[in-house]
N, C-alpha and C positions, 0 to 999 in steps of 0.2 A: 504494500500500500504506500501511498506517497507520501501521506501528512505523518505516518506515525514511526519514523525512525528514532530510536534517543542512542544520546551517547553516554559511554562512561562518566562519571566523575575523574578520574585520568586521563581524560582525553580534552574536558573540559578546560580543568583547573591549570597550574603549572606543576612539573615535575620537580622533585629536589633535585638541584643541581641545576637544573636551567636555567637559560636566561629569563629574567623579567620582562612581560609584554608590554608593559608600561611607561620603560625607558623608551627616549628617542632616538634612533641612530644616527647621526651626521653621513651625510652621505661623500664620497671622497671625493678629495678634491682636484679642480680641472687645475692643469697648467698653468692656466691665466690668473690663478686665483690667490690672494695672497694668503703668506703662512694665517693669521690673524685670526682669519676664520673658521681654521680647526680645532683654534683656544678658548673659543665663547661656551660661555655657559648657556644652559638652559636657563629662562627665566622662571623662575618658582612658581609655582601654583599657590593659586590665591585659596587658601584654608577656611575663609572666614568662613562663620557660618551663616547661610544664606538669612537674607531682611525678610520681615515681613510684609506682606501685603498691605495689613495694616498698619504699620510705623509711616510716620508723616517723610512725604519725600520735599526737599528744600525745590523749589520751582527754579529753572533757568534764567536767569538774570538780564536782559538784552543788554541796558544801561544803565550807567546810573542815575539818569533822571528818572527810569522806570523803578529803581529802588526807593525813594522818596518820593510817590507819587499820592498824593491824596485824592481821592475820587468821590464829589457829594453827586450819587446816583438819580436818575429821575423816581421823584419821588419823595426823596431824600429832604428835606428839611435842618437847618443847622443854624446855631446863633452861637456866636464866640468871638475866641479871637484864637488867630494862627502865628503862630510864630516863626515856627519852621518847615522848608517843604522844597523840592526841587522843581515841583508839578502841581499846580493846583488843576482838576478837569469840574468845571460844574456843569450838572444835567439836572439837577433840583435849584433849587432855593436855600440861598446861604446869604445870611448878615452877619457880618465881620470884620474885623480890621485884622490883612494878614501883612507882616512885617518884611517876613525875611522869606522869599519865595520869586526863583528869578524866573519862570514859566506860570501864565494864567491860560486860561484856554477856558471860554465859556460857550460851549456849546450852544445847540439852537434849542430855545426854550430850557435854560437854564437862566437863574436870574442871580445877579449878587448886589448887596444893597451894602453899601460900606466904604473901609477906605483899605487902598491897595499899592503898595511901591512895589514895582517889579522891574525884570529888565526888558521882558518879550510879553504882549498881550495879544492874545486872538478873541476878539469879541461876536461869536454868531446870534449869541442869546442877549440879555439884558445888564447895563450894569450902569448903578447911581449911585452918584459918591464920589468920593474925591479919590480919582486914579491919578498916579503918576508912573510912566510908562520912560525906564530912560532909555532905551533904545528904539524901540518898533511898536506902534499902537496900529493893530489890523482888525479893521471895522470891514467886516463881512458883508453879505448883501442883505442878510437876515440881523442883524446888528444893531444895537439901539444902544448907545450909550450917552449920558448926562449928567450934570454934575460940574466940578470943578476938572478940568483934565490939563496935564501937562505931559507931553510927548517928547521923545530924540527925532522918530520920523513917524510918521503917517501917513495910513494907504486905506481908506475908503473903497471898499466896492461899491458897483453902482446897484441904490436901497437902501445903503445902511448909511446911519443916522447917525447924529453926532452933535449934543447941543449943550450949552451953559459957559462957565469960565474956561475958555480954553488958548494954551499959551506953549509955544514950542520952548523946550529947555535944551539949553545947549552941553554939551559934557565938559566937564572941567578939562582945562588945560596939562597937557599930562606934560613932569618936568621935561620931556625930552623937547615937546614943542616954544616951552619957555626957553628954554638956552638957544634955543635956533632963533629967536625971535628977540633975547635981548642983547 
């Protein structure tokens, strides 16, 4: 019959005195090949003992603005203040004064009611209050922002809004431009 051959347990297993099936053999070497390569070790095997399923896995990291990212989700609701963040994303509604955060990005239909010193702002959603934006203030076409505002540059889509005290800031003089110039 074909399915039902079995073999010994010696023919199986190994014999005393023989070699190990579990070693690797290096195979020999060509001509071309330098000495070097017949003196490598094997690399070990890894013993641990396997993870579980259940044990928490650390998630891959893209960047580190993604590591410091705060996210008020739609829906989301929040009133405080922020102190520290690399990313703020709003999809809800958040009043707050956030301090030290060089990325805002306020999605469409997110709203923030407060005050904000950052370095990059992207406005699709709503935001009242006193922004200061020192490099780039981007008013989307979906974009509503008012208040006190003061920008480095500003790029309006065509839609988006833009209304109240509003004053370009220019960036401090950095020493290397003061020596050139005095």
């Amino acid at each position: 019959m074909f399915g039902s051959q079995t073999r010994s347990g010696a023919q199986v297993g190994s014999l005393p005195g023989s070699k190990d099936t579990n070693q690797v053999e290096k195979p020999p070497l060509k001509p071309t090949e330098p000495f070097w390569k017949s003196t490598e070790s094997v690399p070990p095997v890894d013993t641990s003992p396997p993870q579980h399923a259940t044990e928490a896995q650390p998630l891959p990291r893209s960047t580190e603005a993604d590591v410091r990212t705060l996210i008020i989700g739609p829906g989301v609701s929040v009133k405080g203040e922020i102190t520290s963040c690399n990313r703020l994303i709003v999809e809800g509604k958040i009043e707050a004064k956030l301090a030290d955060c060089p990325n805002v990005i306020i999605k469409d239909g997110g709203v923030f009611n407060g005050e904000s010193t950052t370095d990059d702002a992207d406005v699709q959603g709503s935001f009242e209050g006193n922004l200061t934006v020192r490099k780039r203030l981007l008013v989307r076409a979906t974009g509503r922002v008012s208040g006190t505002i003061a920008y480095g540059e500003l790029e309006i889509e065509r839609g988006g809004k833009i209304s109240g005290e509003i004053r370009h800031e220019t960036a401090a003089t950095s020493p290397l431009k003061r020596a050139q110039v005095g």
